[in-house]
Structure formats: C-alpha cells, structure tokens
C-alpha positions in Angstrom: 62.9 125.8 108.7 65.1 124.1 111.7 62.9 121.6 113.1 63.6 119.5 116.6 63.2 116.0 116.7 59.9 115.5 118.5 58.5 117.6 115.3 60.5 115.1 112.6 59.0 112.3 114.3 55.6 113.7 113.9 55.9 114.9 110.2 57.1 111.3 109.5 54.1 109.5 111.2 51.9 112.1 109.4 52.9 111.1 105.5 52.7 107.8 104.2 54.6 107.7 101.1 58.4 108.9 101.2 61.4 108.8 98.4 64.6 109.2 100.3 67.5 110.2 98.8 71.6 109.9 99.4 74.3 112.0 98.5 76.5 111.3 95.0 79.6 108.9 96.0 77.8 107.2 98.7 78.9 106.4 101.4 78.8 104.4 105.1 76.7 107.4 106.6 74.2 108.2 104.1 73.4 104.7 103.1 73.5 103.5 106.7 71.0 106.4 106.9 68.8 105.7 104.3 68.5 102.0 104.8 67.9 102.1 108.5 65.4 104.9 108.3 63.7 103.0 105.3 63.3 99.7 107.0 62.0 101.9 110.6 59.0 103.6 107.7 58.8 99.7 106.1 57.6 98.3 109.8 55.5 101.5 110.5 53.2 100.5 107.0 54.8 103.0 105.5 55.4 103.2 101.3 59.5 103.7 100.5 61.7 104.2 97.7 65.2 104.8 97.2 67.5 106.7 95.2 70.7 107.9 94.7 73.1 109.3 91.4 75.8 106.5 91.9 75.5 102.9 92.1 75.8 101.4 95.7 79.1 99.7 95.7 78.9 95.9 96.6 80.8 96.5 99.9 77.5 97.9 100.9 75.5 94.9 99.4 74.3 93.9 103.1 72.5 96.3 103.1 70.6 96.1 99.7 69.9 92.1 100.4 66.7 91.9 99.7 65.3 95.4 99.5 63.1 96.7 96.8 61.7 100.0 96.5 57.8 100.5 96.7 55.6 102.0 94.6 55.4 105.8 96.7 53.3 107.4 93.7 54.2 110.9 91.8 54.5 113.3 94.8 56.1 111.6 97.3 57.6 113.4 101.1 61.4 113.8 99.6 63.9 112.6 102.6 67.7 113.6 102.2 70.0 112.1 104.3 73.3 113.0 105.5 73.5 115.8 102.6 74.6 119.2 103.2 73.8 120.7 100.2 71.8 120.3 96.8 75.0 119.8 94.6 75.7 116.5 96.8 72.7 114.8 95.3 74.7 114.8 91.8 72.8 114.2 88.8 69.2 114.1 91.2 69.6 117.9 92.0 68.1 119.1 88.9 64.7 117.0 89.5 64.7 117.0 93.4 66.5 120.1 94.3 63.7 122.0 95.2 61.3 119.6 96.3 63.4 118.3 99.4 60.5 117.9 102.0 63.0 117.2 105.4 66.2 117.0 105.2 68.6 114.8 108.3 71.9 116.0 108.5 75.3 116.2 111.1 77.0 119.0 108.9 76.7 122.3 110.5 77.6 124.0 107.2 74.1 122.7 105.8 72.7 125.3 103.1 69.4 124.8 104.7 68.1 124.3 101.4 65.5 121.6 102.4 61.9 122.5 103.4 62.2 121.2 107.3 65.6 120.4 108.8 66.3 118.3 111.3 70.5 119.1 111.6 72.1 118.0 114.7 76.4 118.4 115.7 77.0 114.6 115.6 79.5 112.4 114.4 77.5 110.9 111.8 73.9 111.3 110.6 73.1 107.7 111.8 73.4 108.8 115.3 70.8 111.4 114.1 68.5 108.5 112.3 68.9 106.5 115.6 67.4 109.0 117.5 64.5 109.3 115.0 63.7 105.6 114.5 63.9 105.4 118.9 61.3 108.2 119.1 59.3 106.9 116.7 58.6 103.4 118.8 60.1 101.7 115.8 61.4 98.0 117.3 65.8 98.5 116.2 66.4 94.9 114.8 69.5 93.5 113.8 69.4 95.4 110.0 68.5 98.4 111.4 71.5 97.7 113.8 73.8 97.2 111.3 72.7 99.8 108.9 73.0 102.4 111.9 76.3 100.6 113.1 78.2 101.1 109.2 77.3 105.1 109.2 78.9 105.6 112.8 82.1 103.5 112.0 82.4 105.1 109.1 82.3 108.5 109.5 84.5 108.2 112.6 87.5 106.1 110.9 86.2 103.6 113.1 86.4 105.8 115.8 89.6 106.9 115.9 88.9 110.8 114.5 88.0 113.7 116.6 84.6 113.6 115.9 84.0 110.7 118.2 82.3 111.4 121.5 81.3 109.8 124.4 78.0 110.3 122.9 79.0 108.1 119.8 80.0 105.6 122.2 77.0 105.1 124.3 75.1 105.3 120.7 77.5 102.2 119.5 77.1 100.7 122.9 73.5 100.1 122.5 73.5 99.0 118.9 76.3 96.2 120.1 73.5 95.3 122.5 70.7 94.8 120.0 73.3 92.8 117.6 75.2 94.4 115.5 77.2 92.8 113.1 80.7 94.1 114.1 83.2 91.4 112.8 81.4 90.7 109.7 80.6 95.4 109.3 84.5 96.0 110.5 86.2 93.6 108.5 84.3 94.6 105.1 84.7 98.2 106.2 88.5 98.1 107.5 90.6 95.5 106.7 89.5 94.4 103.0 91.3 96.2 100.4 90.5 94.9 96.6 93.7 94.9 94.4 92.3 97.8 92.6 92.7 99.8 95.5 96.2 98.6 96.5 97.3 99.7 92.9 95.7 103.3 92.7 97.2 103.2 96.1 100.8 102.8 94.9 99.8 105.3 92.0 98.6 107.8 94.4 101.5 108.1 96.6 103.7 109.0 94.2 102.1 112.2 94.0 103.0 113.2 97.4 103.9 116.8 97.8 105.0 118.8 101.1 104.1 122.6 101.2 104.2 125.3 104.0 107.5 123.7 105.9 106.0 119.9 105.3 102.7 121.1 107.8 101.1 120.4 104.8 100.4 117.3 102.6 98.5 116.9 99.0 98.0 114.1 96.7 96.6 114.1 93.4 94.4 111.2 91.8 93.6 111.7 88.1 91.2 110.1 85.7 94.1 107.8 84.2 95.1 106.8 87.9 91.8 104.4 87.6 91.7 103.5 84.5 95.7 102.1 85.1 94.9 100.5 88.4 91.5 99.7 87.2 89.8 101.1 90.5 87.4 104.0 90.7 86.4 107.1 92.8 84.6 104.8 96.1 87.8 103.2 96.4 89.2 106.2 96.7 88.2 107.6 100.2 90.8 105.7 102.6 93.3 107.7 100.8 91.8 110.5 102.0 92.9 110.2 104.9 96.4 109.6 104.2 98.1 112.9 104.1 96.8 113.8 107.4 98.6 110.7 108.8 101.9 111.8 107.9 104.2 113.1 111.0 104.0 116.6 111.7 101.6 117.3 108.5 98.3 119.5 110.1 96.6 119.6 107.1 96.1 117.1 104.3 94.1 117.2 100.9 93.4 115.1 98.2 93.0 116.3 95.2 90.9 114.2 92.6 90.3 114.6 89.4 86.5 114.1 88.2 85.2 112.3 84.9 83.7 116.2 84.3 87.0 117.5 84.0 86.3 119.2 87.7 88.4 118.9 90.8 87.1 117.1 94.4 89.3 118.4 96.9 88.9 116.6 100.1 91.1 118.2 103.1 91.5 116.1 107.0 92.7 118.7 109.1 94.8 118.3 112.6 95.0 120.4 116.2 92.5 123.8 115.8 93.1 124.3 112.1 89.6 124.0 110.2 88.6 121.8 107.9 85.6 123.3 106.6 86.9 127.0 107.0 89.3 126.1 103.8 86.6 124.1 101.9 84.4 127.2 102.8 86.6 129.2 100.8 86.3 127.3 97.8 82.3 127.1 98.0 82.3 123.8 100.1 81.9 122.8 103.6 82.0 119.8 106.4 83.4 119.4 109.5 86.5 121.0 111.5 88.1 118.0 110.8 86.9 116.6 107.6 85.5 118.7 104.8 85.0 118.6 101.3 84.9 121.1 98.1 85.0 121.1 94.5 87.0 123.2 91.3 85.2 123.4 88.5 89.1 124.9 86.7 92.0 123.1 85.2 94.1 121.3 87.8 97.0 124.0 88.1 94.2 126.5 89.4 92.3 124.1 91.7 95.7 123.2 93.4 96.7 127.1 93.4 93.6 127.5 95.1 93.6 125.2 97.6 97.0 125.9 98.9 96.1 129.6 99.1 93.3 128.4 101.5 95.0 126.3 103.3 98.0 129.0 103.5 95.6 131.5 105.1 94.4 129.1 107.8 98.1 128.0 108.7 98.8 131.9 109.0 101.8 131.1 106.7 
C-alpha cells in the first residue's frame, strides 16, 4: 500500500519499537537514512535498532560514533530504507523479507514488497527521511544534518548527476544552515582514496572494452582483482561511474564479479537512454540514470546479456 507522508508520520508516532534496516553494500543514502531517521525516533522516546548484511565501512564511522542499538523486543515495526526490493537486504531477506512494516524509498522501480510505502521521485532517500523527521516536529541537529547531508551528496556524485534538482538544492541549503559538516563529509566522501582502491583502480582499467561504435563502455572487476589490490567491493562504487565518463560513451557498466560466483552489473547511462530500462531486462531496476542488476550465470553469459540490453536501448 502507497502511503503519503502525513500518514508515515502518523504510523511512526503510533509504534514505539522499530528495527530499521539498510540495503546489502551500504551505502551514503541508506545509511544516511537509517542513522538520521534513527536518531529523529531516539529524541521522540522511541526504542531503535539497526541492521544491515554488510559491515558499515569505517568511512561511514561518523556516523556509528557512539550509537548502540536498543533493545526493540521480538516484533518490532520493520523500517527499510532506501531499498527497492527484498534481494537488496542480502543475507536479511530470508528473516525480514516479509515482515517489512514501511518501507522509505526514491526508486520508482520499487517491488512494493513492503507492507506501507512511502516512495517518492527524489534524488536520494535522505531528501525523503528529511521530510519525515521535519513533519514529525523532530528538532534536525548537527548529526541528523550530517547523516542527511552524506545520503544527498552521495547519491548525486556530489551533485554533479542528473538527478540533482533545484529541489536537492534547497534540501542541501537548509541542512548547510543547521551545520552540516561539509569539509570534514566531502573530503571523506570525495577526495580520500585508500591505496587499495588506487590499485584495483589500475587493475580495473585494464579491462576497458568499447562496443556499439565506442557509445558504449564496460569494465570487469573479478574476485582476484581484490584479493591482488587487497581492496574489496565498497571500494568499488567510484568506478562505477567511470565508463560513463569517457568521451562520447552513452552508456557505461561495470561488471563485478561476486564472492557467490554471481555477476553485479551496475550501468550510468547518458542523454534519454535508460538506465533502469536495461537493468529491467535483466530482473533489476534504479534510476534513468543509474541502475543496478544481477547474473546469477558464468561471466561470458552475464556480459552477453548485458550488451544485448544495452544494444536494444541504443537501437543498434
């Protein structure tokens, strides 16, 4: 059920004890999500918890000072943030798949597979969350700030994709006024690369590949990739925008390998051409941008596949 935000506000003043969840591979948005809702519930009197299928990565660690989960009991209200569909959740589907009480969400390809949904054409689900923690008379403080601040930057490449809005601005705008963070949230977010990164970096490129008269770009990251650079798949997602940043190229994909034996395809898309339209193929979603899906076949077949799909939507 599609709910507005006036009724969101009231189902979350009506519970008392909430377990909210963010997707697998976590990122700016969903933990900026979590964190700030979480903290808005914490000064409400409100009973939290937390949990995710991947360890929060310590460039998000300003955001875990300090925080410790409450005791929320055996049936808690289940909160998903910024996750478009059960799989997301990773290895929490199985237990929580069908006991998702509201889902928050910015993707319009949402499976609607939450009880109530709240699902709003943003640029990030923190814009969503802000709303929610505004209309709930919640005072924003500096964390919440900063939590809401690292899912907006994020999501928009520090708002240089087409995503980004004038609504995303004056949303920015007013967290910059409360106190946000930015030097300290931009530099940890932007500018720091680990050497780990800088080496699967290197590795990565290599791979490069041109298809459909170079309007197209893929690179592959495999499983040995990070165990030779000694990086993992977090550091991963500024590549993912790399092929897409290439001259001429209207659609890039990264292709990366999964410690399943699966593929994660990730595709950036330029001009009209739609992201999530190709993913969709493939059983995923997103944005018309940005979107995401996943091969569960030997690599060969997953890269067959997504150059047929990205084929159709060039009209090549």
């Amino acid at each position: 059920m599609v709910i507005d935000l006036k009724q969101c506000v009231e189902i979350l003043k009506e519970n008392d004890n909430f377990l909210v969840l963010s997707h697998e591979h976590p990122d700016g948005d969903t933990l900026g999500s979590a964190f700030a809702l979480m903290a808005a519930l914490k000064k409400m009197g409100k009973k939290r918890a937390f949990k995710c299928s991947d360890e929060v990565t310590k460039d998000f660690s300003y955001m875990l000072e300090g925080f410790e989960s409450d005791d929320v009991g055996e049936n808690p209200f289940v909160v998903a943030v910024d996750v478009a569909d059960v799989h997301l959740l990773g290895d929490l589907a199985e237990e929580y798949g069908d006991k998702i009480n509201l889902c928050i969400d910015h993707h319009m390809s949402n499976a609607y597979f939450a009880e109530k949904l709240l699902l709003q054409d943003r640029a990030a689900a923190c814009e969503i969350v802000f709303k929610v923690i505004k209309k709930l008379g919640v005072e924003i403080d500096e964390y919440i700030a900063n939590c809401l601040y690292t899912g907006i930057s994020t999501d928009t490449g520090c708002f240089r994709y087409q995503n980004t809005n004038a609504k995303t601005f004056r949303a920015v705008a007013e967290l910059v006024d409360i106190g946000v963070n930015t030097k300290m949230i931009n530099k940890v977010m932007f500018e720091t690369k680990s050497k780990s990164f800088l080496e699967l970096d290197l590795l990565a490129r290599k791979t490069l590949e041109y298809h459909f008269n170079d309007k197209c770009a893929i690179i592959t990251i495999t499983q040995k990739m990070y165990e030779e650079s000694g990086s993992n798949e977090h550091e991963c997602y500024p590549i993912t925008a790399l092929p897409r940043q290439i001259e001429g190229v209207l659609v890039g994909a990264v292709i990366k390998e999964k410690q399943n034996g699966a593929f994660g395809i990730s595709v950036r898309t330029e001009g009209d051409i739609d992201a999530s339209e190709i993913c969709a193929r493939l059983g995923g979603g997103g944005h018309a941008g940005a979107a995401g899906c996943e091969v569960k076949e030997d690599y060969e077949t997953a890269k067959s596949k997504i150059l047929e799909s990205i084929r159709m939507s060039l009209g090549c």
